[in-house]
PDB file of N, CA, C and O in Angstrom:
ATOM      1  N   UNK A   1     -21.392 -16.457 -11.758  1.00  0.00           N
ATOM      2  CA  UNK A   1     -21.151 -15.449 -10.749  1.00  0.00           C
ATOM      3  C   UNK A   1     -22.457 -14.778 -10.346  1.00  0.00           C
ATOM      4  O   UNK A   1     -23.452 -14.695 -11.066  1.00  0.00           O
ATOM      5  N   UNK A   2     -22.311 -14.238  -8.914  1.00  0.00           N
ATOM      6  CA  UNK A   2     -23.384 -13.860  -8.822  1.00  0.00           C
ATOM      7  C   UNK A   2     -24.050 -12.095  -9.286  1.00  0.00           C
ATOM      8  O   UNK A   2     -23.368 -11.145  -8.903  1.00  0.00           O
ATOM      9  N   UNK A   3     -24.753 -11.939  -9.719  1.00  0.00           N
ATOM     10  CA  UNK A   3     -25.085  -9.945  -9.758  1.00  0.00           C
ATOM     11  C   UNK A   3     -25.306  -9.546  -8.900  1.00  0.00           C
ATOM     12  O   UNK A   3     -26.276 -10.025  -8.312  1.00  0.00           O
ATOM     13  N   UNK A   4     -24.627  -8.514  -8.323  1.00  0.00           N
ATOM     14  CA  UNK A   4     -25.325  -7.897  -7.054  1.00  0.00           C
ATOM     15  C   UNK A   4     -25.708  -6.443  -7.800  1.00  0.00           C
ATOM     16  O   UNK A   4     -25.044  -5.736  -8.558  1.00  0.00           O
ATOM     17  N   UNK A   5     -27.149  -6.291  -7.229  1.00  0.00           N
ATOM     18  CA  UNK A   5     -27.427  -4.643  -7.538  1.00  0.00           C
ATOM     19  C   UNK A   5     -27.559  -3.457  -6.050  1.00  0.00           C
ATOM     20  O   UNK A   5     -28.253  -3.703  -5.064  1.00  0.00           O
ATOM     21  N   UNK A   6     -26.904  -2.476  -6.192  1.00  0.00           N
ATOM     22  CA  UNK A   6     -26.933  -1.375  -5.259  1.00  0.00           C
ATOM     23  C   UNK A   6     -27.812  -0.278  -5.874  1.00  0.00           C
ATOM     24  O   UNK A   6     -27.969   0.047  -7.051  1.00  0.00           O
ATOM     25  N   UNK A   7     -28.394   0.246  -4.619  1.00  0.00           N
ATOM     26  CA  UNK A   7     -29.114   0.913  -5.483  1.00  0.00           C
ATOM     27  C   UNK A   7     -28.737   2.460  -4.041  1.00  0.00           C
ATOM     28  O   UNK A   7     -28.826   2.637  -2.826  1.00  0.00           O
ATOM     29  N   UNK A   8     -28.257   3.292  -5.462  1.00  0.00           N
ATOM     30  CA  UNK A   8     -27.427   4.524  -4.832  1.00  0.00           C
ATOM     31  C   UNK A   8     -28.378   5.689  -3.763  1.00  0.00           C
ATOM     32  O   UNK A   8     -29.586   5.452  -3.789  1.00  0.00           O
ATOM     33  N   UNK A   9     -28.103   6.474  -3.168  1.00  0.00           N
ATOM     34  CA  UNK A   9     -28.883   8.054  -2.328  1.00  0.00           C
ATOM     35  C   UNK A   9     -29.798   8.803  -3.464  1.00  0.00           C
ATOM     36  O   UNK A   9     -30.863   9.407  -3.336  1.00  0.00           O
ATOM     37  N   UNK A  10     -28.880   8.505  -4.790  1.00  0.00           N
ATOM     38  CA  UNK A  10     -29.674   9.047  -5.873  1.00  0.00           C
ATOM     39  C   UNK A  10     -30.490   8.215  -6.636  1.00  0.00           C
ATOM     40  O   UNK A  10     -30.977   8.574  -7.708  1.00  0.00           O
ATOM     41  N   UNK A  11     -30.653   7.165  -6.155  1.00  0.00           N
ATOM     42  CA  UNK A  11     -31.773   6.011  -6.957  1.00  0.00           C
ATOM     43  C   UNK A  11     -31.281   6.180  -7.839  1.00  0.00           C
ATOM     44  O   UNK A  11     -31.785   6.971  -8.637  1.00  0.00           O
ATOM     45  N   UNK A  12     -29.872   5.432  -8.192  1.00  0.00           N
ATOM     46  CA  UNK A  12     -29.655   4.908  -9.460  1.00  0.00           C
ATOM     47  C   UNK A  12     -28.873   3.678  -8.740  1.00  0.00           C
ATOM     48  O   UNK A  12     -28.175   3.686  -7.727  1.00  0.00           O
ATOM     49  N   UNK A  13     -29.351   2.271  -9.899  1.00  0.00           N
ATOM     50  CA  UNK A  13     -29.152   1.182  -9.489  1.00  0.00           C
ATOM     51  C   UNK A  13     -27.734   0.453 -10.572  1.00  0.00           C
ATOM     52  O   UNK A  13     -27.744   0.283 -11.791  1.00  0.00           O
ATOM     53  N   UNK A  14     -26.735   0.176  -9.671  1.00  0.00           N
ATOM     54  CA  UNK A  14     -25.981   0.008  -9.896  1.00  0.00           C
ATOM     55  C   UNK A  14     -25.635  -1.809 -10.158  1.00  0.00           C
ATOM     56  O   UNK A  14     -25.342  -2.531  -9.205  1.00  0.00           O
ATOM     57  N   UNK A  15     -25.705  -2.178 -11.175  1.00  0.00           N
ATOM     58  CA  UNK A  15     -25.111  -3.805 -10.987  1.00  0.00           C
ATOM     59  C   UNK A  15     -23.833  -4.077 -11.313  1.00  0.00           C
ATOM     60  O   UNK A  15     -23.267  -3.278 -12.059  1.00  0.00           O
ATOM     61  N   UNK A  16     -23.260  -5.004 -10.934  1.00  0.00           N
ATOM     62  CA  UNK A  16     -22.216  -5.241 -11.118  1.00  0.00           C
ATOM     63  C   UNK A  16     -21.827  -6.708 -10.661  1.00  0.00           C
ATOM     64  O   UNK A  16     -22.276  -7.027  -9.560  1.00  0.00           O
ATOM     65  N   UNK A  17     -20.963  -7.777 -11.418  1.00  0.00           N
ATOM     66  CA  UNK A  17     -20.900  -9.243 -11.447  1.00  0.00           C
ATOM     67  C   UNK A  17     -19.568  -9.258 -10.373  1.00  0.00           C
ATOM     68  O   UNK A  17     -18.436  -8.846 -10.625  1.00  0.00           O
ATOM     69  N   UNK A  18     -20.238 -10.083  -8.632  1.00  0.00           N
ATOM     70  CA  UNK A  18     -19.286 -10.071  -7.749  1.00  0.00           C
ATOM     71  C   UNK A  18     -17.915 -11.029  -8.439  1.00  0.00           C
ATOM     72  O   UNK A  18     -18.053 -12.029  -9.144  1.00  0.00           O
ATOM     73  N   UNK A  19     -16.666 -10.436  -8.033  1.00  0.00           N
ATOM     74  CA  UNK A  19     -15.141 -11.642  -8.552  1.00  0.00           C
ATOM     75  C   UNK A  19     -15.396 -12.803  -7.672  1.00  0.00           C
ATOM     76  O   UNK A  19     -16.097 -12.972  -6.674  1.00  0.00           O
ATOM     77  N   UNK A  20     -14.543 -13.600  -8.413  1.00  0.00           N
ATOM     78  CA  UNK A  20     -14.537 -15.296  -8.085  1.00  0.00           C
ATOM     79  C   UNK A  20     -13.551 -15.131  -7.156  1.00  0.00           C
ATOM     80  O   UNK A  20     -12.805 -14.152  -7.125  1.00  0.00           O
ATOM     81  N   UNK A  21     -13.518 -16.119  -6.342  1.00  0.00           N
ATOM     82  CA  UNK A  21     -12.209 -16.141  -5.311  1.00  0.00           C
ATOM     83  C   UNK A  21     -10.976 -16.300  -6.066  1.00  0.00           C
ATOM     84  O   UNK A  21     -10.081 -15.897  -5.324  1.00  0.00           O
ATOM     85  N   UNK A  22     -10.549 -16.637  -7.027  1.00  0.00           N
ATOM     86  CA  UNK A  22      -9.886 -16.841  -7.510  1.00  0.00           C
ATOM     87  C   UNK A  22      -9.183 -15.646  -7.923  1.00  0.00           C
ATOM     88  O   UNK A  22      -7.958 -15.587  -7.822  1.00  0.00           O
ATOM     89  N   UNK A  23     -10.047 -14.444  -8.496  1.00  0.00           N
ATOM     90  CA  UNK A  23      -9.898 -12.881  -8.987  1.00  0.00           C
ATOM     91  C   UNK A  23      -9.561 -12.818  -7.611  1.00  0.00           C
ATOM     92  O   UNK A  23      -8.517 -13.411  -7.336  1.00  0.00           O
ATOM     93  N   UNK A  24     -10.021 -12.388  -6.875  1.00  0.00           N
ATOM     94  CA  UNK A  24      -9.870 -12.117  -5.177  1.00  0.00           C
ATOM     95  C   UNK A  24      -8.413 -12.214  -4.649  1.00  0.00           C
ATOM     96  O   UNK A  24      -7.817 -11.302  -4.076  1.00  0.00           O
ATOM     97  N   UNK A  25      -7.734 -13.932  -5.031  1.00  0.00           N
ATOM     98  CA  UNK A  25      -6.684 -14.240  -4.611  1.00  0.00           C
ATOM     99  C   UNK A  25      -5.963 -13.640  -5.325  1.00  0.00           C
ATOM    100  O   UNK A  25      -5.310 -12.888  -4.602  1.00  0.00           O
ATOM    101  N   UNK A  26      -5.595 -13.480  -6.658  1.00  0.00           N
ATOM    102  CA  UNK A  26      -4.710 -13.172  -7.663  1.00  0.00           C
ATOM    103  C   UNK A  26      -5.083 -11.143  -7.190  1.00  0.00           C
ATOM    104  O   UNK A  26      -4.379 -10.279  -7.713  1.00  0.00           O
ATOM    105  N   UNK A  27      -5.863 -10.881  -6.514  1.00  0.00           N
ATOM    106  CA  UNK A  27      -5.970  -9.203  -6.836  1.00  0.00           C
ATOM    107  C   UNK A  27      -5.185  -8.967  -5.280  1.00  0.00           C
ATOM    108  O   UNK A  27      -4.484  -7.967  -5.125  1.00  0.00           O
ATOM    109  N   UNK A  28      -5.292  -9.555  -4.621  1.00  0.00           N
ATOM    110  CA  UNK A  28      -4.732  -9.900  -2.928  1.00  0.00           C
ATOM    111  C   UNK A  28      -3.218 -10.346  -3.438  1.00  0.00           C
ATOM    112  O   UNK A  28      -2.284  -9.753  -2.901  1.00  0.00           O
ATOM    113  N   UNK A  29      -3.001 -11.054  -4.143  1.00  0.00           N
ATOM    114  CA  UNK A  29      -0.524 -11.181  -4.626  1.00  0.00           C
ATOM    115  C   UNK A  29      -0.792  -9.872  -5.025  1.00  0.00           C
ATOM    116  O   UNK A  29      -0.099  -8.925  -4.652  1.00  0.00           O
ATOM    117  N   UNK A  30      -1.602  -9.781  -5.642  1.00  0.00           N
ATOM    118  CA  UNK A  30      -0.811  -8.016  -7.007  1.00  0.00           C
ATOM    119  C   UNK A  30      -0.922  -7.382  -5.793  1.00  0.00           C
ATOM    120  O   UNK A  30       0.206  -7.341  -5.302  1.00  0.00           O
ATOM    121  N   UNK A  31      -1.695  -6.891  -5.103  1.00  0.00           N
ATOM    122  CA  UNK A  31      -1.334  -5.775  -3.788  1.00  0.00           C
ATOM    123  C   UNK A  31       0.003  -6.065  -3.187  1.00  0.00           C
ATOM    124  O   UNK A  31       0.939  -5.308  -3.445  1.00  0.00           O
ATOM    125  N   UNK A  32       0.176  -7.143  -2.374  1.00  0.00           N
ATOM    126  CA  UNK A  32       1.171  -7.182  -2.004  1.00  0.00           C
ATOM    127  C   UNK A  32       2.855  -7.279  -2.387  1.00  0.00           C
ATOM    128  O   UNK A  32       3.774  -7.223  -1.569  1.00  0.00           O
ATOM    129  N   UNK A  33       2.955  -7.415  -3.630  1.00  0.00           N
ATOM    130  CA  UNK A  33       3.765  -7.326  -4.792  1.00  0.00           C
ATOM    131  C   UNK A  33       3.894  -5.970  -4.482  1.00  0.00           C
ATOM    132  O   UNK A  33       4.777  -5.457  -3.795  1.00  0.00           O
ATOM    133  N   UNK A  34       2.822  -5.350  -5.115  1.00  0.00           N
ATOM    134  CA  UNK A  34       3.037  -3.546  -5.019  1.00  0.00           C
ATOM    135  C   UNK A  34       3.487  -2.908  -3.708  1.00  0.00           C
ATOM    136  O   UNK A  34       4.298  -1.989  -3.589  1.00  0.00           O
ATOM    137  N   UNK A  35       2.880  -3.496  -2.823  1.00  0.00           N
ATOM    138  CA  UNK A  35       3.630  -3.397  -0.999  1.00  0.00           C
ATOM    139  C   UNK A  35       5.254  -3.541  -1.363  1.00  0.00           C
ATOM    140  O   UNK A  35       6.042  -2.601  -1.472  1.00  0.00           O
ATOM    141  N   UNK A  36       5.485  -4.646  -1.486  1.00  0.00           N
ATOM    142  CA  UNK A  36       6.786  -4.852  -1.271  1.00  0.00           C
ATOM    143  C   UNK A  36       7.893  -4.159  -2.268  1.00  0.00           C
ATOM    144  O   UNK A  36       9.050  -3.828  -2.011  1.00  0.00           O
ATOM    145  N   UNK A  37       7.229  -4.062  -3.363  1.00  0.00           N
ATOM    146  CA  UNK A  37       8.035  -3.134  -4.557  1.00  0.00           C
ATOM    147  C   UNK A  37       8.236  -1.747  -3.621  1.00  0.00           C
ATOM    148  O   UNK A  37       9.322  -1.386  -3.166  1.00  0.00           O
ATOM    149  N   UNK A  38       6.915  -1.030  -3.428  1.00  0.00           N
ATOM    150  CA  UNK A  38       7.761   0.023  -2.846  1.00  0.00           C
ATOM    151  C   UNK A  38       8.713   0.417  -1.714  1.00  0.00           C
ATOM    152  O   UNK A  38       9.565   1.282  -1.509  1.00  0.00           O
ATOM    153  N   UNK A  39       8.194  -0.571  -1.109  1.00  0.00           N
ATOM    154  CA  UNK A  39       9.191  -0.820   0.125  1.00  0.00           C
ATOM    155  C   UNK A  39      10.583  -0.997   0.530  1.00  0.00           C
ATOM    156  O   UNK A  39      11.193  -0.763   1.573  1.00  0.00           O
ATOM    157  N   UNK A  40      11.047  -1.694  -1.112  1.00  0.00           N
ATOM    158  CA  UNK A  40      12.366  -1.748  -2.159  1.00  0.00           C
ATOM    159  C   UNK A  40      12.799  -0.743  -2.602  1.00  0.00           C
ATOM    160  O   UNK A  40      13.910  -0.384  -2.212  1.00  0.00           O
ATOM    161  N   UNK A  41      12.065   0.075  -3.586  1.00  0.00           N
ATOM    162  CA  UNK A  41      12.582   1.030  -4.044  1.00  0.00           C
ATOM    163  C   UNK A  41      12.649   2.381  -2.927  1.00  0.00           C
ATOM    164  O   UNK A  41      13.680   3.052  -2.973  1.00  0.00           O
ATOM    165  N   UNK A  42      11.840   2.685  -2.179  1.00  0.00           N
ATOM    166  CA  UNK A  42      11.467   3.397  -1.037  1.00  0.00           C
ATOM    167  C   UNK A  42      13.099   3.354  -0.230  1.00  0.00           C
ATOM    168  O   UNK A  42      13.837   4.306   0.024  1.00  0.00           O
ATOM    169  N   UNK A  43      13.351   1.540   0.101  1.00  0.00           N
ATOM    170  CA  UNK A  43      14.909   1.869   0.843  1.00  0.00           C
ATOM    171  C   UNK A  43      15.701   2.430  -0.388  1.00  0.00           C
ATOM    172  O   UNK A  43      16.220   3.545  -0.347  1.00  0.00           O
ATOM    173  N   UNK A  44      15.768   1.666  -1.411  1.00  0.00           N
ATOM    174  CA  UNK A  44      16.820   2.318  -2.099  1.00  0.00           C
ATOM    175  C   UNK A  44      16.784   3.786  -2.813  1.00  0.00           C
ATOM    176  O   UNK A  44      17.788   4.157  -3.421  1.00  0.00           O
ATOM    177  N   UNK A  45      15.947   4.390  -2.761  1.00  0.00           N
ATOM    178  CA  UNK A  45      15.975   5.935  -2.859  1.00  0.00           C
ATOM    179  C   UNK A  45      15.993   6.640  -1.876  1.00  0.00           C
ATOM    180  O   UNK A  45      16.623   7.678  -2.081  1.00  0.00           O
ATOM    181  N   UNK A  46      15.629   6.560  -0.995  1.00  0.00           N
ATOM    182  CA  UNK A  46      15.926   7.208   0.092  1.00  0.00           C
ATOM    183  C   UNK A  46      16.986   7.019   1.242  1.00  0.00           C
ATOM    184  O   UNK A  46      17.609   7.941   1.768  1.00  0.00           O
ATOM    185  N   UNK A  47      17.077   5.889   1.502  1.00  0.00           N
ATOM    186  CA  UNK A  47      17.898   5.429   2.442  1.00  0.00           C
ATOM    187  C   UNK A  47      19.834   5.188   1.861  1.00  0.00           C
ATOM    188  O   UNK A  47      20.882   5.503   2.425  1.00  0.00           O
ATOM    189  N   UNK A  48      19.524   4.430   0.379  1.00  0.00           N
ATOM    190  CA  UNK A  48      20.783   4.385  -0.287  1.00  0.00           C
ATOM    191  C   UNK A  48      21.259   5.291  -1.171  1.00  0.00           C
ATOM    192  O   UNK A  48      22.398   5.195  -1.628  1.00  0.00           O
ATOM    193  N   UNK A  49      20.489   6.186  -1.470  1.00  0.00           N
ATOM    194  CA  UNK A  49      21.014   7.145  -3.042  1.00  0.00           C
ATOM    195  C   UNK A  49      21.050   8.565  -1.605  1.00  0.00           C
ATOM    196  O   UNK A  49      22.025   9.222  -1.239  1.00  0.00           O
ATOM    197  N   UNK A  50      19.827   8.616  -1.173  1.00  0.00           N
ATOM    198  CA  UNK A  50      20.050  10.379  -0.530  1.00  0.00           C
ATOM    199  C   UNK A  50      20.762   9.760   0.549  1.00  0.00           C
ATOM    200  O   UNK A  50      21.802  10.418   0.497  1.00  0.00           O
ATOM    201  N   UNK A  51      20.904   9.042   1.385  1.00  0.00           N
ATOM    202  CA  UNK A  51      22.060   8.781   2.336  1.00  0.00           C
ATOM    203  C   UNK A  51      21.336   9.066   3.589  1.00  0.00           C
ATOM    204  O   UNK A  51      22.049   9.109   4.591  1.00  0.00           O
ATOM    205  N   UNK A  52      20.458   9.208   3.699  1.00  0.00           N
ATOM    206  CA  UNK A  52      19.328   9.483   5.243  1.00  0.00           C
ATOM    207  C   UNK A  52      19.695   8.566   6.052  1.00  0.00           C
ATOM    208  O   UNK A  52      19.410   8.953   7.185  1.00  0.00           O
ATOM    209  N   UNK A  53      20.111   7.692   6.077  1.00  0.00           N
ATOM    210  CA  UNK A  53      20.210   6.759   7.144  1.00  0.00           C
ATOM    211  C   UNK A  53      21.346   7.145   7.935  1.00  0.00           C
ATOM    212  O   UNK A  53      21.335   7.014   9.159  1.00  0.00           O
ATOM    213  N   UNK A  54      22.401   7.649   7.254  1.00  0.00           N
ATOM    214  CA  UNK A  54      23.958   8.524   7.990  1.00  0.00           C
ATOM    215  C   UNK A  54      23.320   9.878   8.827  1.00  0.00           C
ATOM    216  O   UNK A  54      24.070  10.490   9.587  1.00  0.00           O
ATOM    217  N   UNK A  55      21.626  10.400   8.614  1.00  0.00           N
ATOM    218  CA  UNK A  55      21.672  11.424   9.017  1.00  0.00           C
ATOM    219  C   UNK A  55      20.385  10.878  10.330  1.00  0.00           C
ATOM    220  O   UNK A  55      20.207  11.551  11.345  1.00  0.00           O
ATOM    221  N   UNK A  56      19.781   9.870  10.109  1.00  0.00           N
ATOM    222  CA  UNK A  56      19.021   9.395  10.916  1.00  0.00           C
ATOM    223  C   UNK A  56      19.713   8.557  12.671  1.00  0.00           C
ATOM    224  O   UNK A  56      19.250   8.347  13.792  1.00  0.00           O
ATOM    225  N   UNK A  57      21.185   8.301  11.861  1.00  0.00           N
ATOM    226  CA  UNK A  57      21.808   7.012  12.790  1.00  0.00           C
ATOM    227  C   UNK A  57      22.238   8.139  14.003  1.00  0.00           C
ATOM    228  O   UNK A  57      22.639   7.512  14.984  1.00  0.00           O
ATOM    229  N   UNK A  58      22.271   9.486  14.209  1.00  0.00           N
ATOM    230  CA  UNK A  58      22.664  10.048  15.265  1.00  0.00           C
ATOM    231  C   UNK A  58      21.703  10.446  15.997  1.00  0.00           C
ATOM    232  O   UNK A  58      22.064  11.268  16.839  1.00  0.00           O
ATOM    233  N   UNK A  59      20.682  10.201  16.008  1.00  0.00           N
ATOM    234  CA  UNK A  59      19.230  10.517  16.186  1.00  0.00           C
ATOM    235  C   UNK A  59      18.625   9.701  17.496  1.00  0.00           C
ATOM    236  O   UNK A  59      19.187   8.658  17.831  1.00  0.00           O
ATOM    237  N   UNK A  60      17.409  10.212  18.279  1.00  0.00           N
ATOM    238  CA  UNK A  60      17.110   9.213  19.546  1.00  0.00           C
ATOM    239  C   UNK A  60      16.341   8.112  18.795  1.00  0.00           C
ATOM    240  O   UNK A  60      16.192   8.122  17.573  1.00  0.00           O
ATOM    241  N   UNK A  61      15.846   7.127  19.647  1.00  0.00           N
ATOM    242  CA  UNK A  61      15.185   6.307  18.757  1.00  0.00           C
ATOM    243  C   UNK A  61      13.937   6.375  18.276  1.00  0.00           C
ATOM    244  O   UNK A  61      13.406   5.782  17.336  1.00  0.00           O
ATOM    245  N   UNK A  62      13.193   7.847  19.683  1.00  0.00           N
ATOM    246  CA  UNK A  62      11.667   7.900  18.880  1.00  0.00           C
ATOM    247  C   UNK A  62      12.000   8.749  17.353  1.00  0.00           C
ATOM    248  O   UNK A  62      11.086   8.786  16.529  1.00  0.00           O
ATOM    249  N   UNK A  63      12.889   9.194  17.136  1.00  0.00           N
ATOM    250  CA  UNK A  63      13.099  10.298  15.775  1.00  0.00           C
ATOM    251  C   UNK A  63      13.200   9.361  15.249  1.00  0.00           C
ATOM    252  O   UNK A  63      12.148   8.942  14.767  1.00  0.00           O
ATOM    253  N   UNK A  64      14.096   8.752  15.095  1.00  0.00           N
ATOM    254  CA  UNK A  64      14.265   7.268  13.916  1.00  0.00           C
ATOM    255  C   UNK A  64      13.011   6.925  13.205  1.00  0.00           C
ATOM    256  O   UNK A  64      12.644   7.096  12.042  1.00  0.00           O
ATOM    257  N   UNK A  65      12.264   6.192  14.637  1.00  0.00           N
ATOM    258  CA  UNK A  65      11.291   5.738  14.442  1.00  0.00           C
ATOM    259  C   UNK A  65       9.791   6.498  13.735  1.00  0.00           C
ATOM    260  O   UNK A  65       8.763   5.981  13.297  1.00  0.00           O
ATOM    261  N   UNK A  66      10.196   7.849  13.858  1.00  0.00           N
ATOM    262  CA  UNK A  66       9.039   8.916  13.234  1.00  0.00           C
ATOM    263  C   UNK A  66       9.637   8.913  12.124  1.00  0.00           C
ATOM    264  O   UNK A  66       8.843   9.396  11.316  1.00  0.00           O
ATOM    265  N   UNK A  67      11.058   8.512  11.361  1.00  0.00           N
ATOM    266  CA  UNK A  67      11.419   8.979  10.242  1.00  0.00           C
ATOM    267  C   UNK A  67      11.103   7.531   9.381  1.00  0.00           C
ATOM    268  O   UNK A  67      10.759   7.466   8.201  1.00  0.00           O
ATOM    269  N   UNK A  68      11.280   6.621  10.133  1.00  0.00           N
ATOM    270  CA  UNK A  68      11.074   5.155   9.092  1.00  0.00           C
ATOM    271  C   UNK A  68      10.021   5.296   8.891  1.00  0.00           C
ATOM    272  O   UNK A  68       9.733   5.516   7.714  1.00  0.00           O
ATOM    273  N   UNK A  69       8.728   5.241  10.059  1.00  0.00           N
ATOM    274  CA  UNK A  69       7.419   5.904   9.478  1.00  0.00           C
ATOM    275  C   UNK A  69       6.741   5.852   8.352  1.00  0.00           C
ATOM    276  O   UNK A  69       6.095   5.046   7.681  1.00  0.00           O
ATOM    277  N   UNK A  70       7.231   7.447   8.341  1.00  0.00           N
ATOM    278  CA  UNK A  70       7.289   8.087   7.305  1.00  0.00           C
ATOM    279  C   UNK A  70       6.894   8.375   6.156  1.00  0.00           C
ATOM    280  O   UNK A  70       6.128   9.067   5.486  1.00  0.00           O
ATOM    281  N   UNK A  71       8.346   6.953   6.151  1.00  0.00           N
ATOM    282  CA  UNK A  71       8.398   7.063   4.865  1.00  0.00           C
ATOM    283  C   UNK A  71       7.695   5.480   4.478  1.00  0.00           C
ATOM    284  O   UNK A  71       7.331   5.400   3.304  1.00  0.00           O
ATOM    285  N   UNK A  72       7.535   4.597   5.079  1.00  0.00           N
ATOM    286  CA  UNK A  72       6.741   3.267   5.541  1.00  0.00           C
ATOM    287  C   UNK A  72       5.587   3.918   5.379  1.00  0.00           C
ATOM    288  O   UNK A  72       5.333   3.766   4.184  1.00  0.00           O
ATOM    289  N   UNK A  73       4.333   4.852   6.094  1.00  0.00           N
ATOM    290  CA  UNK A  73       3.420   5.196   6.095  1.00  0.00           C
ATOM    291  C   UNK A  73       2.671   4.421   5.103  1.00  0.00           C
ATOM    292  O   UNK A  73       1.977   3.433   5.342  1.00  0.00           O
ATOM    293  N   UNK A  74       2.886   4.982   3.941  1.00  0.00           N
ATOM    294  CA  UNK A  74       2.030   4.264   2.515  1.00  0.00           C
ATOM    295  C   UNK A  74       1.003   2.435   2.815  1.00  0.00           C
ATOM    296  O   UNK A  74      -0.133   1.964   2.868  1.00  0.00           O
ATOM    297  N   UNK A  75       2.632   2.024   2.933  1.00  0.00           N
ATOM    298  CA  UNK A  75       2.221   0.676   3.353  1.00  0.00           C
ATOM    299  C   UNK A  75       1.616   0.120   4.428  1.00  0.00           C
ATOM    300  O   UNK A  75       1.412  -1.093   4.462  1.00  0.00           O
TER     301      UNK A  75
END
């Protein structure tokens, strides 16, 4: 692998051994894993346990759409 050194505003030089594509790919699923987990639990706490969606469905569609958002934002 290769070392890359940075060297900081405060002149201190930082090295550190760049990841293999391989780390890269496998660190790129775990993100998106974590995307989609919350995105899961996100509907089902909010949308299925507090019931928001019965209070969203009478709503225009830009409100909707500021409320899915929202709670989407993160991702």
């Amino acid at each position: 692998m290769a070392q890359l050194q940075i060297n900081t505003t405060q002149n201190v030089n930082i090295n550190f051994t760049a990841a293999s594509v391989g780390e890269r790919l496998l660190a790129y699923l775990v993100d998106w894993v974590i995307k989609i987990a919350y995105i899961i639990v996100t509907y089902q706490i909010v949308f299925n346990l507090l019931k928001v969606e019965e209070l969203v469905f009478g709503m225009d569609r830009w409100s909707q759409a500021a409320i899915y958002v929202s709670f989407y934002l993160p991702v």
